[in-house]
C-alpha positions as CSV (number, residue, x, y, z in Angstrom):
1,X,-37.3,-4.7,93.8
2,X,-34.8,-4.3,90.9
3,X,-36.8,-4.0,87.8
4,X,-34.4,-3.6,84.6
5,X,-35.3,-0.4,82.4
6,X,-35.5,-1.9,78.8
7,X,-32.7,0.1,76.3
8,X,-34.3,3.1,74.5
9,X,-34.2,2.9,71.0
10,X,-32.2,5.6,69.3
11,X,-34.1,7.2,66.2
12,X,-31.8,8.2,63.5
13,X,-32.6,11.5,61.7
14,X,-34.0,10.2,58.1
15,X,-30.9,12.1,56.4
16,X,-28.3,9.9,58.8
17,X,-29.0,6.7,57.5
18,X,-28.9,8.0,53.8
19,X,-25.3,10.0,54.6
20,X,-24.1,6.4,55.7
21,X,-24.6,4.4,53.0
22,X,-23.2,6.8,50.8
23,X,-20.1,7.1,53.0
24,X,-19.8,3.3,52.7
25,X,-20.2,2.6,49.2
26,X,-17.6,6.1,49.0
27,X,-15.1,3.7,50.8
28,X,-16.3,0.0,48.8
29,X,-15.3,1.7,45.9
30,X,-11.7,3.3,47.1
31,X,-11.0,-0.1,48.6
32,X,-11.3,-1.5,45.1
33,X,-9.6,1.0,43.2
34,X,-6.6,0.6,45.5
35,X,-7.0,-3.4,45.6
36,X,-6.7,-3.2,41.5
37,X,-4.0,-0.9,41.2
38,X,-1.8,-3.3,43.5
39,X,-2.9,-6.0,42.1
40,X,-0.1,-5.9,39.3
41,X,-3.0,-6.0,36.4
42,X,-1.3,-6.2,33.0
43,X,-2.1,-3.3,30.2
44,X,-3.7,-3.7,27.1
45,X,0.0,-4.1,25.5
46,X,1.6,-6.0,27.9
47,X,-1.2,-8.5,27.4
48,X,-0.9,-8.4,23.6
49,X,3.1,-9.1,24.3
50,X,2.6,-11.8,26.4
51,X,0.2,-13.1,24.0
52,X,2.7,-13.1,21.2
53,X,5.5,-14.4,23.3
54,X,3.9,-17.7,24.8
55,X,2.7,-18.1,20.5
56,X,6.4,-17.8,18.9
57,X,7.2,-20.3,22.4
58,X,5.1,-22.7,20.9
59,X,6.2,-22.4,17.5
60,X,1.8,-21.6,16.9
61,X,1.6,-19.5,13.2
62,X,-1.7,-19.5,13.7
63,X,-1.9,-17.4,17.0
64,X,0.9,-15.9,15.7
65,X,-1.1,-14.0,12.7
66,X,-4.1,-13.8,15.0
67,X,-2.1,-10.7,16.7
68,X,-0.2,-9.6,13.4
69,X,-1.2,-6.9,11.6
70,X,-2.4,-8.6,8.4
71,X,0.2,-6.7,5.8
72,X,3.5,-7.1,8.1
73,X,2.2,-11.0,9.1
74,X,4.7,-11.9,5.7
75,X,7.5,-10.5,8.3
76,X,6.9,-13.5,11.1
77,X,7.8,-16.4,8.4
78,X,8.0,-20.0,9.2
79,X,11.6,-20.0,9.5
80,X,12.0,-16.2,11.5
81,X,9.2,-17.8,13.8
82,X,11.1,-21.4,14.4
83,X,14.4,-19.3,15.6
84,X,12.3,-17.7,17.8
85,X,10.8,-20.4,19.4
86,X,14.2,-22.0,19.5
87,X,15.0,-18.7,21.2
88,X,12.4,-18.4,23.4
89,X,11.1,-21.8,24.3
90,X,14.1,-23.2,26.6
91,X,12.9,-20.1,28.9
92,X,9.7,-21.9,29.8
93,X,6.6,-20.1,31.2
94,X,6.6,-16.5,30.8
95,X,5.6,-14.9,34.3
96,X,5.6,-11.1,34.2
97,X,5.5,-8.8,31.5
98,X,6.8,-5.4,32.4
99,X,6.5,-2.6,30.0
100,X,9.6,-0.2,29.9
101,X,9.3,2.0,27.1
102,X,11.2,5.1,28.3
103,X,9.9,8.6,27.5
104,X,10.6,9.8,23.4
105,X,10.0,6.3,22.1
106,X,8.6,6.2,18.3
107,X,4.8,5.9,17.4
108,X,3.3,3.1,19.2
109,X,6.7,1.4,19.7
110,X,6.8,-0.2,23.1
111,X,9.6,-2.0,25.0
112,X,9.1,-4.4,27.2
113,X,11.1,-7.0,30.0
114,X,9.7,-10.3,30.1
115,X,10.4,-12.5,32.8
116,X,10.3,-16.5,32.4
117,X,11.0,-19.6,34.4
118,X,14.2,-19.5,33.5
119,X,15.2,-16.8,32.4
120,X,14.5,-13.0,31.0
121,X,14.6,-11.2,27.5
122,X,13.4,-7.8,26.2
123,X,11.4,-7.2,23.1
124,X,10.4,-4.4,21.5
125,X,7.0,-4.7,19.7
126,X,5.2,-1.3,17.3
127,X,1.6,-1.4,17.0
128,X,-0.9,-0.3,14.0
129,X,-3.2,1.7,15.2
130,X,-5.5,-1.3,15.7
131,X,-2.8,-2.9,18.6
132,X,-1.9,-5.0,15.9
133,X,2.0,-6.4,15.8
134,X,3.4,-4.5,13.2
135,X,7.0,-5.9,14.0
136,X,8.3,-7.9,17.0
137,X,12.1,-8.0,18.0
138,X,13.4,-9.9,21.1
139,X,17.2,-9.5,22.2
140,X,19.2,-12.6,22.9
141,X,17.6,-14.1,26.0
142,X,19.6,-14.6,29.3
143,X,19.3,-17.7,30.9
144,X,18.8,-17.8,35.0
145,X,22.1,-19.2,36.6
């Protein structure tokens, strides 16, 4: 008679099971550094730009001076922001904001190339040092064909 031999349990070493879990929370956390570096994560300034952009698109003072540094906010007037937002506002939804600032650039000036629905522009934005807008210029915008 044929009587199955039940499996033998394998004992780890009590330093094997330890050495495993490290090894996977080693690889947990690679997989999601690498998952956020691809994940196209916008910087601290190209979230500030995007900010002010989709403000002067809606013609909003009040978000407007929310990002402005508080002496320079006199620079964003009511009629500088309405061009602007005649400017900017046929582009419709912004989508990426790229930041391009090339090597040699001045103190906390940063360049940037913002895509929209319907179009692109580039604007050049300085900061305080509290990543405050000190002063925001956009280029003519190109609409898409």
């Amino acid at each position: 008679m044929n009587v199955p031999i039940p499996p033998q349990r394998t004992i780890m070493p009590p330093n094997a099971r330890r050495n495993q879990m490290i090894v996977l929370a080693v690889i947990l956390v690679l997989f999601l550094v690498l998952v956020r570096a691809c994940s196209g994560h916008e910087n601290k300034y190209e979230h500030i730009a995007r900010e002010l952009t989709e403000a002067v698109q809606k013609n909003d003072a009040g978000e407007v001076a929310k990002l402005e540094n508080v002496e320079t906010a006199a620079e964003m007037n009511h009629q500088r922001l309405g061009a602007a937002a005649d400017a900017l506002g046929p582009l419709g939804a912004v989508r990426t904001v790229r930041d391009v600032t090339p090597a040699g650039s001045g103190p906390r000036v940063h360049q940037f190339d913002v895509t929209f629905a319907k179009g692109t522009d580039h604007e050049t934005i300085q900061f305080d040092p509290e990543d405050k807008v000190y002063h925001f210029h956009y280029d003519p915008p190109k609409l898409s064909s």
